[in-house]
C-alpha positions in Angstrom: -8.4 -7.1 4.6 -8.3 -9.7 2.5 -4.9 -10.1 1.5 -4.2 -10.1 5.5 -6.8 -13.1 5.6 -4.4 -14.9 2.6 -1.3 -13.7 4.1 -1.9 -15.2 7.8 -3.5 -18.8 6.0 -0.7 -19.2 3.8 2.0 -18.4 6.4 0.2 -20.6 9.2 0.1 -23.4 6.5 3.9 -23.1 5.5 5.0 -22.8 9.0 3.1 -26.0 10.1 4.3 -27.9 7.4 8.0 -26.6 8.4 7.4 -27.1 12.0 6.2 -30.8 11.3 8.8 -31.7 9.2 11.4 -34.2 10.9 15.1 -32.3 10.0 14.0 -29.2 10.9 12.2 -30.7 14.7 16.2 -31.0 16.4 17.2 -27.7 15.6 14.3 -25.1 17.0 13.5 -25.2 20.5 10.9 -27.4 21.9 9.0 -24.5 24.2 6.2 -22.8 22.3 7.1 -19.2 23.9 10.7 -19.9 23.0 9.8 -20.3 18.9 7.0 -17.7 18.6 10.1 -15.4 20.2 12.5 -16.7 17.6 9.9 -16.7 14.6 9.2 -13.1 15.8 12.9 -12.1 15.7 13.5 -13.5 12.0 10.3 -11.7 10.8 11.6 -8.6 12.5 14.9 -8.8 11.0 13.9 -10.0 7.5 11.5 -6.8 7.6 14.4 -4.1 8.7 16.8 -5.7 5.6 13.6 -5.5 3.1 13.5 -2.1 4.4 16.7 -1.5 3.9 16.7 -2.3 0.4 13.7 -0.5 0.0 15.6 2.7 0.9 18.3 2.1 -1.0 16.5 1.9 -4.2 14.0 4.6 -3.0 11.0 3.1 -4.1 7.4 3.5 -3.0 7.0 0.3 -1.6 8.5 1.0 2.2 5.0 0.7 3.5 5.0 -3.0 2.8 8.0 -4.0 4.9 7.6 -1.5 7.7 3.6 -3.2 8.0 5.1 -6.3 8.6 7.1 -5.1 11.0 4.8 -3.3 12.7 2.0 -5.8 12.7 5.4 -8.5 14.0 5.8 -6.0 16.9 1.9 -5.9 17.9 1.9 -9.8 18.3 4.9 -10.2 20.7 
């Protein structure tokens, strides 16, 4: 539990300070729906290539992408 506590302060800190910065502001869309869709879409897809790679060294670690997909899919 904690290290979903950690995970969702560090990544709501990061994103703000992304979202607030000034180059980045032209090029995501202004409508809140519209980003949490597109943020949900690159965790998604950064997840399935992690997987991926996970598979294709066959490690033990394919529980730690798949979660993040998973707990990306319960949000949206």
């Amino acid at each position: 539990p904690w290290a979903d506590i950690w995970y969702r302060h560090t990544a709501g800190c990061f994103l703000r300070s992304y979202l607030a910065s000034a180059s980045v502001a032209s090029l995501l869309p202004c409508d809140r729906a519209e980003l949490e869709a597109l943020l949900s879409v690159f965790i998604i897809d950064r997840g399935l290539c992690e997987l991926g790679r996970e598979l294709n060294d066959l490690t033990d670690a394919i529980a730690i992408p798949i979660k993040g997909i998973l707990d990306t899919l319960r949000v949206s």
